[in-house]
Structure formats: structure tokens, C-alpha cells
C-alpha positions as CSV (number, residue, x, y, z in Angstrom):
1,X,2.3,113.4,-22.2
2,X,-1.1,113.2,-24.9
3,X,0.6,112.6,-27.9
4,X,-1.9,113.4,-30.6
5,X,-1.8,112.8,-34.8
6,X,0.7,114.7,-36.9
7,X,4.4,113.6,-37.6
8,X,7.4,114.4,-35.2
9,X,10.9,114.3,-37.1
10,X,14.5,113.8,-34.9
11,X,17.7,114.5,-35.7
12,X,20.2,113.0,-33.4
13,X,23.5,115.0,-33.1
14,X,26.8,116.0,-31.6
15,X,29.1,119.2,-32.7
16,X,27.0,118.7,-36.3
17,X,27.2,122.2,-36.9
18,X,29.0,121.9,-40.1
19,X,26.2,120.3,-41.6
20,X,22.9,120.6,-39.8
21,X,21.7,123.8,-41.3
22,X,22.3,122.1,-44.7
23,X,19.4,119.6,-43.0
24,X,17.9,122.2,-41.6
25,X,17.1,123.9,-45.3
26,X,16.6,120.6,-46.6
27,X,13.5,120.1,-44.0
28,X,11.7,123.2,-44.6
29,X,11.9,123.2,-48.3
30,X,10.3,119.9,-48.2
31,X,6.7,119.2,-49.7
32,X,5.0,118.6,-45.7
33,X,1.8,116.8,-45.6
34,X,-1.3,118.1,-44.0
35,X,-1.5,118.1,-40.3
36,X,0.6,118.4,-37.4
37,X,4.4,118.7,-37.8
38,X,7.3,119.3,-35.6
39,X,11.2,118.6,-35.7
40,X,13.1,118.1,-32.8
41,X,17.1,118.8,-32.6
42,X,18.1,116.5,-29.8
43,X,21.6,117.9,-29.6
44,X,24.2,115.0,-27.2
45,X,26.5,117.6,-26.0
46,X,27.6,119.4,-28.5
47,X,30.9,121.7,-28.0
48,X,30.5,123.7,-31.4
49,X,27.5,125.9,-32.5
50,X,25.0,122.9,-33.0
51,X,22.5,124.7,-30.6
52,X,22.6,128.2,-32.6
53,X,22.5,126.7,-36.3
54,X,19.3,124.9,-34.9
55,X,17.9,127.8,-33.1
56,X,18.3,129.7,-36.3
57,X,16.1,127.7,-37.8
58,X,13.1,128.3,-35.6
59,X,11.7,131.1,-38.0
60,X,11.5,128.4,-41.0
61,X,10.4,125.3,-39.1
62,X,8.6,124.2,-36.0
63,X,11.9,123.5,-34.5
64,X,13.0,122.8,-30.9
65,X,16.4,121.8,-29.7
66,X,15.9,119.0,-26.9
67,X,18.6,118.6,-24.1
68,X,20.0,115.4,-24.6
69,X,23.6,116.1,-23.1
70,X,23.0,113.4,-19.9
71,X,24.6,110.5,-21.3
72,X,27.0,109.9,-24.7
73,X,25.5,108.4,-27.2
74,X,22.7,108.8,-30.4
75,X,20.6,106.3,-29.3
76,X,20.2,108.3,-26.3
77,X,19.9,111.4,-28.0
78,X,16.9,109.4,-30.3
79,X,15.1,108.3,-27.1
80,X,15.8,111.8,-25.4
81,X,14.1,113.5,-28.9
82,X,11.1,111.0,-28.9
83,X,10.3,111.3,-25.4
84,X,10.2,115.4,-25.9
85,X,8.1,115.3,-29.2
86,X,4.0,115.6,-29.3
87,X,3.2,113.3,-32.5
88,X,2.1,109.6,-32.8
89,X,4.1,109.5,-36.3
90,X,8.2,109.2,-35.8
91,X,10.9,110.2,-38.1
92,X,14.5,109.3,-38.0
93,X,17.1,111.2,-40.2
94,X,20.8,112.8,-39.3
95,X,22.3,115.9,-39.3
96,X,24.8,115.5,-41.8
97,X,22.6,114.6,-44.8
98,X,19.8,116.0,-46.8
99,X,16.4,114.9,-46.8
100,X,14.9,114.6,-50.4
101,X,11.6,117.0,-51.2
102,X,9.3,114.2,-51.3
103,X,10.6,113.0,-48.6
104,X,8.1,113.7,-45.8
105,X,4.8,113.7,-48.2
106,X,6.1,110.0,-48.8
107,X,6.8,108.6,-45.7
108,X,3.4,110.2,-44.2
109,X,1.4,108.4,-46.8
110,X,2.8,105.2,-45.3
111,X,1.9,105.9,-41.7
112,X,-2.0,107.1,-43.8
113,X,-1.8,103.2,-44.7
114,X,-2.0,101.7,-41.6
115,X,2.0,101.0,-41.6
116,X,3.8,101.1,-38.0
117,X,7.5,100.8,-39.1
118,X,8.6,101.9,-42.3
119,X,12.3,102.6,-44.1
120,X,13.4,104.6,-47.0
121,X,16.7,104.5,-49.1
122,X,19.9,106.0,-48.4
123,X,21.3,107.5,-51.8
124,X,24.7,108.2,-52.3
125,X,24.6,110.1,-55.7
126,X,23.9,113.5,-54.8
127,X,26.3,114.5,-51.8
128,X,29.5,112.2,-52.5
129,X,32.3,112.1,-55.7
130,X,32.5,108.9,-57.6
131,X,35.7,107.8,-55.3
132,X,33.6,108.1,-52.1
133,X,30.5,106.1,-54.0
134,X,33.2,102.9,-54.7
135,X,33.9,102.8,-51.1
136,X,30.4,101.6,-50.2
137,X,30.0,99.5,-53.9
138,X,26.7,100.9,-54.7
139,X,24.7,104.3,-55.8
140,X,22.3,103.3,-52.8
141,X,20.8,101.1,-49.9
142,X,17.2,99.9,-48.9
143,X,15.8,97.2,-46.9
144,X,17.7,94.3,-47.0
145,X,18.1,91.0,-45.2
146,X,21.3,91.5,-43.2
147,X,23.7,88.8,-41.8
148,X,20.8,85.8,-43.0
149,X,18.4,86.6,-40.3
150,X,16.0,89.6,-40.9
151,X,15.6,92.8,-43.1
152,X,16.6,96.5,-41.8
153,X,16.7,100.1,-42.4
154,X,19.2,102.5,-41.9
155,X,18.6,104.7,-39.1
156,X,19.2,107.8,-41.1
157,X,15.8,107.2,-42.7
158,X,13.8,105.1,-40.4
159,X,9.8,105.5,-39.6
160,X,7.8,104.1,-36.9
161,X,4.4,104.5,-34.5
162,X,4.8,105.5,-31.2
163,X,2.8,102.8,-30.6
164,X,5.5,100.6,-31.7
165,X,8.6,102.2,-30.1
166,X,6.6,102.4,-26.9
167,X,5.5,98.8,-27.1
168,X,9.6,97.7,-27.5
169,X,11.2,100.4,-24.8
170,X,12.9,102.6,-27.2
171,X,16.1,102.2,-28.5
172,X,18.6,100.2,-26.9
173,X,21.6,102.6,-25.3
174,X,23.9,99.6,-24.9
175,X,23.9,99.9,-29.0
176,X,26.6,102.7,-29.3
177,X,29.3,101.4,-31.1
178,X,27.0,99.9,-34.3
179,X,24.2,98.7,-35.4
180,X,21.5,100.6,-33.0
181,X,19.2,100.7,-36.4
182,X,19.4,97.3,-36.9
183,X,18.7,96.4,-33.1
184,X,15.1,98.2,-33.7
185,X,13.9,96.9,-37.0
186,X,15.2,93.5,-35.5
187,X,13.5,93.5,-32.2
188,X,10.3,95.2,-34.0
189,X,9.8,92.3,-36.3
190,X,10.1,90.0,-33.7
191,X,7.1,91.5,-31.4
192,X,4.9,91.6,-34.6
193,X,5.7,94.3,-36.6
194,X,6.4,94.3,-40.5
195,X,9.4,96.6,-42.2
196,X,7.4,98.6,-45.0
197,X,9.6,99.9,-47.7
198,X,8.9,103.2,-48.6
199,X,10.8,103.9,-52.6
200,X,10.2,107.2,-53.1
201,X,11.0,108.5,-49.1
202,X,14.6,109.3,-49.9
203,X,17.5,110.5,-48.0
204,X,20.9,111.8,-49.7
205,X,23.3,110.4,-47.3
206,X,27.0,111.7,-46.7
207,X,29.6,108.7,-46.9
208,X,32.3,109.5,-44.4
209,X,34.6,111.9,-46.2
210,X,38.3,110.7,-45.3
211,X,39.8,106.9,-45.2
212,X,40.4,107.3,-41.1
213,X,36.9,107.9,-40.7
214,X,35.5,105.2,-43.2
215,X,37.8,102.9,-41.2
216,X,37.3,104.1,-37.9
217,X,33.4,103.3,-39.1
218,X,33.6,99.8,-40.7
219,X,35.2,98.6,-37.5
220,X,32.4,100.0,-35.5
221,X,29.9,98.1,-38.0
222,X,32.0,94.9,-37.7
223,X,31.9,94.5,-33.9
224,X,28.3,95.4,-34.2
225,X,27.8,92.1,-35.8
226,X,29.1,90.1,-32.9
227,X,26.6,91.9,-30.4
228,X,23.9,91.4,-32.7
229,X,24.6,88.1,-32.2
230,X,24.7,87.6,-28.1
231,X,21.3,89.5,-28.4
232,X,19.6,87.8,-31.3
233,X,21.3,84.0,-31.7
234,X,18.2,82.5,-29.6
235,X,15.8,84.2,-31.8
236,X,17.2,82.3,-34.5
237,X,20.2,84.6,-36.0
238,X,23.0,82.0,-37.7
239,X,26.7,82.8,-37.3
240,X,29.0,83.5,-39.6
241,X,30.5,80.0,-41.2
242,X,33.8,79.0,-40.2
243,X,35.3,79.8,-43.4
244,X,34.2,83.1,-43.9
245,X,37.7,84.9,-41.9
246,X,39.7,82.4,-44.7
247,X,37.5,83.6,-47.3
248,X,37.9,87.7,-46.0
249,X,41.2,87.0,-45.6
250,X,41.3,85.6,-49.8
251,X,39.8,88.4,-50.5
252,X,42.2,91.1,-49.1
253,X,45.6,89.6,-49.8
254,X,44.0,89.4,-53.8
255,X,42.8,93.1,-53.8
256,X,45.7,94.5,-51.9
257,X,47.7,94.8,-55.4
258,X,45.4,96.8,-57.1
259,X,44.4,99.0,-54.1
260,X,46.1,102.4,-55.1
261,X,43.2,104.2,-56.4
262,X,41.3,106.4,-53.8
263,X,38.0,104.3,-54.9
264,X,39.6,101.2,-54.5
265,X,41.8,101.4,-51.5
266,X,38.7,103.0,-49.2
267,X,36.6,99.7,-50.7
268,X,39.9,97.5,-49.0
269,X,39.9,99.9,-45.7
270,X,36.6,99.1,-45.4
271,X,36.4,95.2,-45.6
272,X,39.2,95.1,-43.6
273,X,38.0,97.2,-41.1
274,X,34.7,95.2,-40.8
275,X,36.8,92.2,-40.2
276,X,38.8,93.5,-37.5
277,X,35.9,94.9,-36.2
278,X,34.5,90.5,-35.8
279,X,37.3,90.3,-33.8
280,X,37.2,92.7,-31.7
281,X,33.7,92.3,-30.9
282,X,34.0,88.6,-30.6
283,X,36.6,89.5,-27.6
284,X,34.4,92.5,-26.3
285,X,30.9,90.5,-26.5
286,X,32.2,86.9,-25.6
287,X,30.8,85.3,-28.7
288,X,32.4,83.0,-31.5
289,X,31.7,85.7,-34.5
290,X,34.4,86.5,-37.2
């Protein structure tokens, strides 16, 4: 396929039909830049009415739903998107957030500079109560150095060339249970490329709205860690100190008595989820990592 310039944005999703069109309007209300523009729905076997809230949307944007039903997964469905869009300019968000109005103007002007990978933040404010907010500790995220190796995004607002993705293969499918974002900004900086931080390119992200689901997700975060760590600890990656389950383990047993408030018991759920999740991927991936 001739890919030529303009900006193709994909949206990963399975049975996101409860919040896509909310996405959806978010996308074509947004201030586009000039030139070509596209967004691709690449729907991973969806059983609700994913494929008709998208296809409703055809009238508003230059939308198409892409088949990516083959395999389980979103890094799949990412790779299945990309392959299937026309543009040399790639956009990452989800279906169950918002993009912001500035979004796409802003994350364009960074591709205009010269920039092949590129990351916006993650705001909590607008879509989640105060209760859901204390769960993650923070009004936002951005580009950080994660774990003491190298800086990220968040794969709900990620840019890149497909210069770049083609140069590192796409995303990686064995990274299903966490931490497929992290495995591309990672492997990206190590074949050459820089992580650009983009400010004012933001996306309203939904925090996970029951304490089942946070912890069902912080687990999934937690054993991403240890397979980060078979795949990056001869690139130079250092492992977590022996102390650190001793200190986690502080930690809980000193919260645990003031836990009973929705804000602070999802913050426990959630650091006691990530820690289970070390151990469980320590046992899945074979590696000392808790």
C-alpha cells in the first residue's frame, strides 16, 4: 500500500459500544488540521453494537470500521488498524474516552516539526468523580520515566511515523496482559527514536469505574512489569530491589486501617493488586521481579 501525508487516527476496541460514540463525537467536533485525515475503528470482535455506533458515524467523519476479529487482543486490533489506514502520521486513542478539541491540531503540529514518536497527557478531571481521581493519586499523567529505565506514554494518547512503527514491526501481540504502550515507546527509544511530549494534545481518560475492574487492571499492570523485564533487562532495565515486596507490604498493612473510604480503599485495591500482579508475572515470565 502508498501511504501518503495526512494523519490516520485508531481506536482499538471490543464490545465499546457504551462509549465509542461518546469518542466518536468527541473526534469530529475536534479542531482538524489541514490535509488528509482518516479514523479507523479496528473493532476485535465485538458481540455488542460496536460495528453500528461506528458506522453511524460515517456521515460526520471519514470513518471505516477495520476487521480485526482474527485474533484476541488490542495490540492486534492496533496493528490490524495501522495496516488498513492510508497516512504516514499515526494516532493512538480508545474508545472509552474523549479526545480534547485541540487535540488533533496539537499533536499534528508535532509530526510538522520533524517529530517521529510523540505522547500527550491522560487527564482524569473531566470524565471521573473525585473518589475515582484518588484511586490513581493524581488529576493526570504524561511522559514519565517508568520502573528506572526509560520514559513512556500511555497508549490511549500515543503518536508516531509510520516510518517508525514500520522500522520496529508493530506492536508486539505477546503484550496482552499490560504494558503493550510501554513495550513501543521502549523499543522505539532504543532503535533511535526520541519520546516528544506534546502538553497541550490532551485526552480525558475514563478510570475504570468499579473496584473489580481497578483491581482486575492493576494486577494486569503488575505482571506487566515482570515481562518488561525478560524483554528489556539486557538493554539495561534494573530490577526491582529486594526490599521493595517488604516495603509494599509496610505499606498495606499501615493503610489497611484507614481504607473505608471509596477514594482510599480503590487507592489500597490498587497497590495491592500491582503487587500480586509481580508475583504472578514473576511465575508466568520466569524472572525474579516483585
Amino acid at each position: 500500500m502508498v501511504h501518503i501525508p495526512g494523519l490516520s487516527v485508531v481506536i482499538p476496541v471490543r464490545n465499546g459500544a457504551r462509549t465509542l460514540a461518546e469518542q466518536l463525537e468527541a473526534l469530529a467536533a475536534a479542531t482538524r488540521p489541514s490535509g488528509e485525515f482518516e479514523v479507523l475503528v479496528a473493532d476485535n470482535g465485538s458481540t455488542d453494537e460496536t460495528v453500528e455506533v461506528a458506522a453511524g458515524f460515517a456521515d460526520q467523519l471519514p470513518l471505516r470500521v477495520v476487521d480485526a476479529s482474527a485474533r484476541a487482543g488490542s495490540n492486534y486490533a492496533r496493528n490490524r488498524g495501522i495496516e488498513e489506514s492510508n497516512y504516514d502520521c499515526l494516532l493512538l486513542c480508545d474508545s472509552d474516552d474523549r479526545v480534547d478539541g485541540g487535540w488533533l491540531v496539537a499533536m499534528a503540529a508535532a509530526f510538522d516539526q520533524g517529530e517521529e514518536l510523540i505522547a500527550g497527557p491522560i487527564d482524569y478531571l473531566l470524565l471521573n468523580p473525585t473518589p475515582l481521581r484518588d484511586w490513581r493519586g493524581s488529576d493526570r499523567a504524561f511522559t514519565e520515566v517508568v520502573m528506572g529505565f526509560l520514559p513512556t506514554g500511555h497508549g490511549a494518547n500515543l503518536g508516531f511515523t509510520r516510518a517508525l512503527y514500520d522500522r520496529l514491526g508493530g506492536f508486539d501481540d505477546e503484550f496482552e496482559f499490560g504494558g503493550p504502550d510501554v513495550e513501543f515507546c521502549w523499543r522505539a527509544q532504543l532503535s533511535g527514536a526520541t519520546l516528544h511530549p506534546v502538553p497541550e494534545g490532551i485526552v480525558h481518560y475514563r478510570i475504570r469505574p468499579s473496584l473489580p475492574a481497578l483491581f482486575r487492571q492493576s494486577l494486569a499492570y503488575g505482571a506487566a512489569e515482570a515481562h518488561l523485564y525478560r524483554k528489556f533487562a539486557a538493554q539495561g532495565m534494573p530490577r526491582r530491589p529486594f526490599t521493595a515486596p517488604l516495603r509494599e507490604l509496610w505499606w498495606l498493612a499501615s493503610r489497611l486501617p484507614f481504607a473505608k473510604p471509596l477514594g482510599r480503599r480503590g487507592a489500597w485495591l490498587r497497590r495491592l493488586g500491582q503487587q500480586l500482579g509481580r508475583f504472578r508475572g514473576a511465575y508466568r515470565y520466569r524472572v525474579w521481579w516483585w
